[in-house]
C-alpha positions in Angstrom: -21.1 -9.2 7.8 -17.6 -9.0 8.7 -16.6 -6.4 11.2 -12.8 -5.3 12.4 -12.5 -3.1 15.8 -9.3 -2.1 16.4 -8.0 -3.1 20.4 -6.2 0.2 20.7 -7.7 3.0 19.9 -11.4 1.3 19.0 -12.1 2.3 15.4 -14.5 0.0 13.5 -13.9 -1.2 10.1 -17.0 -3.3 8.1 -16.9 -5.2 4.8 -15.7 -7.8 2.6 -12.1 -6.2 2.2 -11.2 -7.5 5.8 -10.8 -10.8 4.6 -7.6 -9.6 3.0 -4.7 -9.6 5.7 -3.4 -6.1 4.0 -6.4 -4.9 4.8 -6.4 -5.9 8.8 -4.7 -3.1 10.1 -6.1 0.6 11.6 -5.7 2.7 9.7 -5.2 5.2 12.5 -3.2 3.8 14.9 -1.4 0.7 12.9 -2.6 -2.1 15.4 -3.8 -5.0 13.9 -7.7 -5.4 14.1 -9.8 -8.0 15.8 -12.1 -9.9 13.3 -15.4 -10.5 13.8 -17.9 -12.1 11.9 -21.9 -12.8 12.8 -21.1 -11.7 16.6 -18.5 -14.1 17.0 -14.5 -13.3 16.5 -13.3 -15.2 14.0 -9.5 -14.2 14.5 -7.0 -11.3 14.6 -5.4 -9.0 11.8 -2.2 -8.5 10.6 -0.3 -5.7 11.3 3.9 -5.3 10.5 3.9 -3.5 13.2 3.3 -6.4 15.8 4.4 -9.4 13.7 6.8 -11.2 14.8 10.4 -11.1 14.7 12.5 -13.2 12.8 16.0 -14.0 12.8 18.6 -15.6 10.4 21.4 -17.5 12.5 24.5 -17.3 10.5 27.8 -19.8 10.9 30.2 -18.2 12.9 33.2 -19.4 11.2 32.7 -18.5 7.7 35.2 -16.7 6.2 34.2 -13.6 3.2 34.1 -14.8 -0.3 37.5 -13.8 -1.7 37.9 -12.2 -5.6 39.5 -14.2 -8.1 41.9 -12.9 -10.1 39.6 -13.1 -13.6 36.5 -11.5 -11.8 38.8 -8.6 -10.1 40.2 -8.2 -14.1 36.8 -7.8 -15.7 35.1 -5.4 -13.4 34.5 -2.0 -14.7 35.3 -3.0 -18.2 32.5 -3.1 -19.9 31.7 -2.8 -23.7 29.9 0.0 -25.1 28.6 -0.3 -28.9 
């Protein structure tokens, strides 16, 4: 049987749903649960709250995209039937 205990606040969750990652997280405190399976943890749940975070590194000497002349004409004018 597959078991879930939560590290913080000790809750216990049991059944098949813990194999989904949505369904890894306490539902009381947020913390992501520790799996366990026949006695023996089998790994730890997902939780948004402790994943990890990630980053996008950006060039530091792009300039903005710039309107056209054509694109700044045929904003706003759209056809109505």
């Amino acid at each position: 049987m597959i078991e879930g205990i939560c590290p913080k606040c000790g809750h216990c969750y049991v059944g098949w749903a813990l194999r989904v990652p949505r369904n890894q997280m306490c539902s009381n405190c947020g913390a992501a649960l520790e799996i366990y399976q026949d006695g023996k943890r089998v790994s730890r749940g997902y939780s948004p709250f402790t994943a990890e975070r990630h980053r996008v590194n950006l060039p530091t000497n792009s300039s903005p995209a710039r309107k056209t002349e054509e694109s700044s004409k045929t904003e706003g004018t759209h056809k109505q039937p």
